[in-house]
C-alpha positions in Angstrom: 37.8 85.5 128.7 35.4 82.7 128.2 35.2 79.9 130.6 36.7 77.0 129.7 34.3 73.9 129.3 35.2 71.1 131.7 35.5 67.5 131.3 35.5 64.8 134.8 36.3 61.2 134.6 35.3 57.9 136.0 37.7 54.6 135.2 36.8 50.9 136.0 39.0 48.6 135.7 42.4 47.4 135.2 45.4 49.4 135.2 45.3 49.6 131.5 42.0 51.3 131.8 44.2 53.7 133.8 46.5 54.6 131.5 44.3 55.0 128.8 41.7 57.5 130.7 44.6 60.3 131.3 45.7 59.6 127.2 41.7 60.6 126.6 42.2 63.4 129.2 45.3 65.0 127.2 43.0 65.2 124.3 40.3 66.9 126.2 42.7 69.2 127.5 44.7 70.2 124.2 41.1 71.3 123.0 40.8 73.3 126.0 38.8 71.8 128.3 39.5 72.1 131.6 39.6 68.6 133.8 37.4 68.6 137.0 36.7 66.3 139.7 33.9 63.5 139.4 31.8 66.0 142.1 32.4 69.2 140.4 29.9 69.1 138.0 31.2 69.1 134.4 29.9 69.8 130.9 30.8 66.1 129.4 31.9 62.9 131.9 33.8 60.4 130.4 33.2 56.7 132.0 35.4 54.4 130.7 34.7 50.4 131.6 35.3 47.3 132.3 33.6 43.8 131.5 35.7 41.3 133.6 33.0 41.0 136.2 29.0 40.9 135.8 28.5 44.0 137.6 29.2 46.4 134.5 25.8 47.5 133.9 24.8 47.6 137.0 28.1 49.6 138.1 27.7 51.9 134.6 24.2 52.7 135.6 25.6 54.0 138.6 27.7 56.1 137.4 25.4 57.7 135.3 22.7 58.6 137.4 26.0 60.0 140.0 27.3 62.8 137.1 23.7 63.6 136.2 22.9 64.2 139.9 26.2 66.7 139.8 25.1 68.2 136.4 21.8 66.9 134.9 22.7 68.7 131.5 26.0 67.0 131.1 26.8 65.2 128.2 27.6 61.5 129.1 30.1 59.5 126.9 31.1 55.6 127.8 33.8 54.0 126.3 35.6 50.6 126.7 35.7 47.2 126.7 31.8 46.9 128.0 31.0 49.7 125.3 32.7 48.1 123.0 31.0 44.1 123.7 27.0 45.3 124.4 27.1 49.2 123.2 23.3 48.9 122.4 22.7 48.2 126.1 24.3 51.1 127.6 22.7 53.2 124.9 19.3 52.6 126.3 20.8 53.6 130.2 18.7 56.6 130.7 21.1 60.2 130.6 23.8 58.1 128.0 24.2 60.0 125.0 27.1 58.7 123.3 28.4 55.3 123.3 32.5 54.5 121.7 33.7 51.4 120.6 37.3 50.1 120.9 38.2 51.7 117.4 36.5 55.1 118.4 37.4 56.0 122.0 40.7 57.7 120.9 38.6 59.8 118.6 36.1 60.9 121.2 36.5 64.5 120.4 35.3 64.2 116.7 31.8 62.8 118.5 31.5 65.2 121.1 32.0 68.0 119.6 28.7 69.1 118.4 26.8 66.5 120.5 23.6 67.5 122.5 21.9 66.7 125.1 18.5 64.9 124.0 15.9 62.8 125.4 15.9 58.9 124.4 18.7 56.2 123.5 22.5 57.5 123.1 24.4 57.8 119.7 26.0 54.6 119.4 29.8 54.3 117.0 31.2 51.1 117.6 32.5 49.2 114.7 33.1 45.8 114.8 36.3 45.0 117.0 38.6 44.0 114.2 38.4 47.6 113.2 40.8 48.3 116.5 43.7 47.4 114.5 46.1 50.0 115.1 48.1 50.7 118.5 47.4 53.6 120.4 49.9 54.5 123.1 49.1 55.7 126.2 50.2 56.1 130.0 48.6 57.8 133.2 50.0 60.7 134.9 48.3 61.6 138.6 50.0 62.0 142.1 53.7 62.2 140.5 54.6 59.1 141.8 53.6 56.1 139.6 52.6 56.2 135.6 51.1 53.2 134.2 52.7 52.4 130.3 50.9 50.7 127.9 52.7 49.3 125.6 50.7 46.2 124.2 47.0 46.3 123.6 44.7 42.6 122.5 45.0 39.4 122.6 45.2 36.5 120.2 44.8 33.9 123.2 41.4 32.5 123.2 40.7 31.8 127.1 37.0 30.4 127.2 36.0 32.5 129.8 37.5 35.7 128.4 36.1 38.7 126.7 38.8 40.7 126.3 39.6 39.5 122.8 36.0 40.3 121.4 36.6 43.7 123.4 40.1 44.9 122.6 40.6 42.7 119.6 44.1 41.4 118.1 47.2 41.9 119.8 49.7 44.7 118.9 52.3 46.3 120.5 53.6 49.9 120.5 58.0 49.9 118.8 60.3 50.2 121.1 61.1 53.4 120.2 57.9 54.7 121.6 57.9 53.2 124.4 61.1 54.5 125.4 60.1 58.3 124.7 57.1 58.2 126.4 59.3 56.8 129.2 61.2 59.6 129.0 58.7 61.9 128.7 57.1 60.6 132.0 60.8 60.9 133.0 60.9 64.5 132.7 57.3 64.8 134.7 59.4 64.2 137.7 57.9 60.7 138.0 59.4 57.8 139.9 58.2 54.5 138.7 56.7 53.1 135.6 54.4 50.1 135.8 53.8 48.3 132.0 50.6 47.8 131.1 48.8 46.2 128.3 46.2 42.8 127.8 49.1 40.7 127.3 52.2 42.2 127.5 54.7 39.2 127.0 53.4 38.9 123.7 54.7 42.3 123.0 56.0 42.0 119.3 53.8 39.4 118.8 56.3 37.0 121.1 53.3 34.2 120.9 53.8 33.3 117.2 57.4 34.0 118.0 57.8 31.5 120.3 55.9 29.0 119.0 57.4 28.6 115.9 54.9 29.9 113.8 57.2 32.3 112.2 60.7 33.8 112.4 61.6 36.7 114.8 60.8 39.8 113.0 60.6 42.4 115.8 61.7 43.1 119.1 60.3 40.9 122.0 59.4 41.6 125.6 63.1 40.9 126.7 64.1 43.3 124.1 61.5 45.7 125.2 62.9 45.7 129.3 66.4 45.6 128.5 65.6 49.1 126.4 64.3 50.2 129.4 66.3 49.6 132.2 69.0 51.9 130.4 66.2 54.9 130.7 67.7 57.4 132.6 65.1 59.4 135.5 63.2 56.5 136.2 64.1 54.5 139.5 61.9 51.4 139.2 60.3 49.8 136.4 57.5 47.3 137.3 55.6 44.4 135.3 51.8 44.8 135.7 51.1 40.9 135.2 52.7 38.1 132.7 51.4 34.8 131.7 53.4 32.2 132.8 54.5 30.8 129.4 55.4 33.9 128.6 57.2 35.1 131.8 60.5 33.0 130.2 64.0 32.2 132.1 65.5 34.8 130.1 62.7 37.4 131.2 63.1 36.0 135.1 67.2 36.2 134.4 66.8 39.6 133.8 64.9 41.1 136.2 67.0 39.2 139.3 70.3 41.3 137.6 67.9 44.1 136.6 69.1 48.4 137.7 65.9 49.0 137.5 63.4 46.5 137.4 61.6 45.8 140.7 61.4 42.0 141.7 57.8 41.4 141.9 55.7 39.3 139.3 52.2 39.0 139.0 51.6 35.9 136.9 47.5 34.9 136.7 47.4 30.9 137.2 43.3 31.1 137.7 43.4 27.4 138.0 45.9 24.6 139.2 43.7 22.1 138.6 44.8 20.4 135.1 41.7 19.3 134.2 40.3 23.3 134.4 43.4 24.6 132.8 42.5 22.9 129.6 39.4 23.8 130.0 40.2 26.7 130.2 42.0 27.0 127.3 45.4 28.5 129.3 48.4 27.9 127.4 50.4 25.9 130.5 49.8 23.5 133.3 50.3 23.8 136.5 53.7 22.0 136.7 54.6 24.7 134.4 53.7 27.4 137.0 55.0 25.6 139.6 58.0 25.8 137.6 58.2 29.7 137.3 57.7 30.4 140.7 60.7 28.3 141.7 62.9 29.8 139.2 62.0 33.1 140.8 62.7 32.4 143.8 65.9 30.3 143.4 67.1 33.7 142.0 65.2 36.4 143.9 64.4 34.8 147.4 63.1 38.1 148.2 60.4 38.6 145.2 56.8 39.3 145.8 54.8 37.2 143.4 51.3 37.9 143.3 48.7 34.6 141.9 44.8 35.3 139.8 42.7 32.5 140.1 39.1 31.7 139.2 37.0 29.8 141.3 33.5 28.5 140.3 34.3 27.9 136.8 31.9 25.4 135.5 32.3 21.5 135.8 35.1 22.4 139.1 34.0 19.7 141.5 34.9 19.9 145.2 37.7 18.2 144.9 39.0 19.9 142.0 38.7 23.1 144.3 40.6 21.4 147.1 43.1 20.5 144.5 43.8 24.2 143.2 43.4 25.3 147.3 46.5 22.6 148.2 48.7 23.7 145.1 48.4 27.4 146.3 48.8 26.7 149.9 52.3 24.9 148.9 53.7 27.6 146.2 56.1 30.1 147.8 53.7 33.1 146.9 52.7 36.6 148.3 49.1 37.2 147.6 46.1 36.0 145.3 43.5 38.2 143.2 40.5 35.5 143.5 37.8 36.5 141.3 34.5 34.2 141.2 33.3 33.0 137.9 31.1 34.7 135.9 28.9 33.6 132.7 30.2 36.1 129.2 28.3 36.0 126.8 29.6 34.8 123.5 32.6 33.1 125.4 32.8 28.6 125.1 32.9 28.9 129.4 29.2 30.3 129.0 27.8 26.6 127.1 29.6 24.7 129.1 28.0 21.6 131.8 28.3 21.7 135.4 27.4 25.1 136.5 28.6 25.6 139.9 25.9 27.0 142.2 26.4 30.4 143.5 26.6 30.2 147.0 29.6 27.4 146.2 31.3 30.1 144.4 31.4 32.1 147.1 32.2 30.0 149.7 35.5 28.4 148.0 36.0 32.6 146.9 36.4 33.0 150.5 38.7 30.2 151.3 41.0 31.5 148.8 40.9 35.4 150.4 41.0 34.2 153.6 44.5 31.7 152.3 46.0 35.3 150.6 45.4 37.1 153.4 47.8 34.5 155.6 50.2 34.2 152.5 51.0 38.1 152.3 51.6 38.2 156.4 53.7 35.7 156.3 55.5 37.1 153.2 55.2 40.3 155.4 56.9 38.7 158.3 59.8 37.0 156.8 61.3 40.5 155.9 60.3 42.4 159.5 64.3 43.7 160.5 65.0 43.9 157.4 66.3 47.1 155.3 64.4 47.5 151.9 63.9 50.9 149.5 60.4 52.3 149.7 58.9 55.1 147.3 56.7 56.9 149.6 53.5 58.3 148.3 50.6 60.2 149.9 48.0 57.8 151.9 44.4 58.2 152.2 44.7 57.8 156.2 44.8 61.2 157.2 48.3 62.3 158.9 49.7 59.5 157.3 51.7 58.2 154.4 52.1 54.9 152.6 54.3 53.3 150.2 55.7 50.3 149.0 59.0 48.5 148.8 61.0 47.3 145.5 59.6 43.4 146.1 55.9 45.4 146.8 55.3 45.4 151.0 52.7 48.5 151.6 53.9 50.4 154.5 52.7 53.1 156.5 54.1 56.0 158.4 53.6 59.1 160.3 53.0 61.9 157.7 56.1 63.9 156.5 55.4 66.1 153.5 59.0 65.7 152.0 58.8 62.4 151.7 56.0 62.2 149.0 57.5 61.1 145.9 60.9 59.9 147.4 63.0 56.8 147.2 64.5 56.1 151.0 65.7 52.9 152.3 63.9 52.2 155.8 64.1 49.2 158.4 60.7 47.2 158.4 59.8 46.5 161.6 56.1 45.7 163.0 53.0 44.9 161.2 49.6 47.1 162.2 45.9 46.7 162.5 45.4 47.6 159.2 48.1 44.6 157.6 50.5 47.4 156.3 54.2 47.2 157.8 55.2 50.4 159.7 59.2 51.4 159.7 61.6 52.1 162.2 63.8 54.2 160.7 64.5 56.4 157.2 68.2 55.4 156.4 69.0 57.7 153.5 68.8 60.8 155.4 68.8 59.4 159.3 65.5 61.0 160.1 63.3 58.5 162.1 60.1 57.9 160.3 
């Protein structure tokens, strides 16, 4: 019997990029390749990337020169978003030999089948982005435990500091249908939660235009979409990846506080709550608008985790304007921040704007902000130590030990005990460690202590 050839993967990115690398994996492996570790050595490696921050070709350079030092006759392929926005450019990165754009990736096999190894620039098929106009569906599947869903793909909003439309192109959504037999279908892989995924998935059915009047309801919306869901029989949890804020509605918030299944935890990206940014911006809310979601959730869900991204450094934000956005954060009821430090796109308004923030400014108010989420998520931590919360446990990467993390998203940890790993308990939280994560006192499904 011949040896199968072998296939290894590297994913940067966003949970979406996740989802969409195992999808590309099924491929490989219903033409018969076999999947491998990064470290194995493989026949083809697969990198598929990001271009929210202005490490990509740095980070993608990286990652080349790694899978050539495993296998230095490997074929190297790199797909998304940063493939799709400068494909040109990651041609010309020495040992790249094939470069997919957004409307390609899915077909990677057609271009790698029959692709060698050969000195000089990589093959380069990337259309123009509005060629990505259909919806591909995907979801991860890895340690049992967690799948990532996509169900929405692009984005019609026009952020001036974004790339994502240029890279992904229009928004479109998977049908319901789908969406509920891949759920399902992850169902019956003995998985425990589903986390939906997508660029901007409360616009799923196109909710935007919807919402804004622009035209008549014609298809089902993201409240149509979770209600499907929650009926989904094998899956205990369902949780939303991130929401924007005019889009994360009463009637979605409603929902989840009465939801079976859905988990009450809400990422909602703010990246600003200073007005005078926001419209900068271009985000489709202001901050009293925010302000006003978080309240709602926690007037109904005292005990919800909601999780904040801001941007710091974006160009014209004076001191004060940072102090501003600093003091609004400080006083919302929140869990944690993503802070990500602004970074000039090219091709993006942000980039030709006045008042470039030095560098070593970003930084420092970066800091400020991680230093303000590390104190929010202990004290969100705290106020539920003594209390009793569900916890799907997973397999840590502390040796002898295993993590999880509750419905409303509190990591704990806890001596190692195989039959555990993939399993819904309820436990009592009681201390918080060295390492920030909340250890348990006891396991109150089964009695064992923990």
């Amino acid at each position: 019997m011949a040896t199968p050839r072998t296939v290894a993967f590297y994913t940067l990115g966003c949970k979406l990029n996740y989802s969409e690398t195992s999808s590309i994996g099924r491929l490989f492996e219903q033409a018969g390749y076999a999947e491998v570790t990064f470290e194995a050595g493989a026949d083809v490696y697969v990198v598929n990337t990001c271009s929210v921050t202005d490490f990509a070709d740095r980070k993608c350079r990286q990652i080349v020169r790694r899978a050539l030092k495993y296998a230095p006759e490997a074929k190297v392929v790199v797909v998304g978003c940063y493939a799709q926005l400068k494909p040109e450019e990651i041609a010309n990165i020495p040992g790249v030999d094939l470069v997919l754009g957004a409307a390609e990736k899915f077909r990677i096999l057609d271009y790698v089948d029959g692709l060698s190894k050969a000195p000089g620039k990589g093959l380069v098929h990337a259309g123009q982005v509005s060629e990505a106009r259909e919806f591909v569906n995907a979801f991860s599947f890895g340690d049992r435990t967690r799948s990532f869903l996509k169900v929405q793909d692009g984005c019609d909003y026009k952020c001036s500091f974004c790339t994502i439309p240029l890279a992904r192109g229009r928004s479109r959504s998977d049908t319901v249908e789908n969406v509920l037999a891949n759920a399902r279908r992850i169902a019956g892989m003995g998985v425990k939660e589903i986390v939906l995924t997508g660029v901007n998935i409360g616009d799923f059915g196109n909710g935007t235009e919807v919402i804004e009047g622009a035209k008549p309801k014609k298809e089902a919306l993201f409240i149509d979409l979770i209600r499907e869901l929650d009926g989904v029989e094998g899956i205990e949890r369902f949780r939303i990846s991130s929401i924007e804020p005019n889009l994360c509605t009463d009637e979605v918030i409603e929902f989840v506080a009465q939801s079976k299944r859905f988990v009450p935890h809400f990422h909602m990206p703010l990246q600003s709550g200073n007005n005078k940014q926001l419209k900068e911006m271009r985000r489709r809310y202001r901050r009293e608008l925010y302000a006003g979601r978080v309240y709602k959730i926690k007037a109904l869900m005292p005990h919800a985790c909601i999780g904040v991204d801001v941007i710091v450094g974006f160009p014209g934000e004076t001191e004060e304007d940072f102090l501003e956005t600093y003091r609004f954060l400080n006083a919302l009821d929140i869990a944690y921040l993503h802070v990500f430090t602004y970074s000039e796109r090219p091709n993006t308004p942000a980039m030709e704007m006045e008042g470039a923030v030095d560098m070593e400014e970003r930084r420092r108010r970066n800091t400020m902000l991680t230093i303000l989420s590390d104190k929010k998520r202990r004290y969100f931590y705290e106020q539920h130590l003594g209390q009793v919360r569900e916890v799907l446990f997973e397999h840590s990467k502390t040796p002898g030990m295993i993590s999880g993390f509750t419905d409303n998203y509190i990591r704990i940890e806890a001596t190692l005990d195989e039959q555990l790993a993939n399993s819904l308990a309820h436990v009592e939280l009681q201390r918080i460690n060295g390492n920030g994560l909340v250890e348990i006192a006891v396991q109150r499904k089964t009695g064992v202590s923990v």
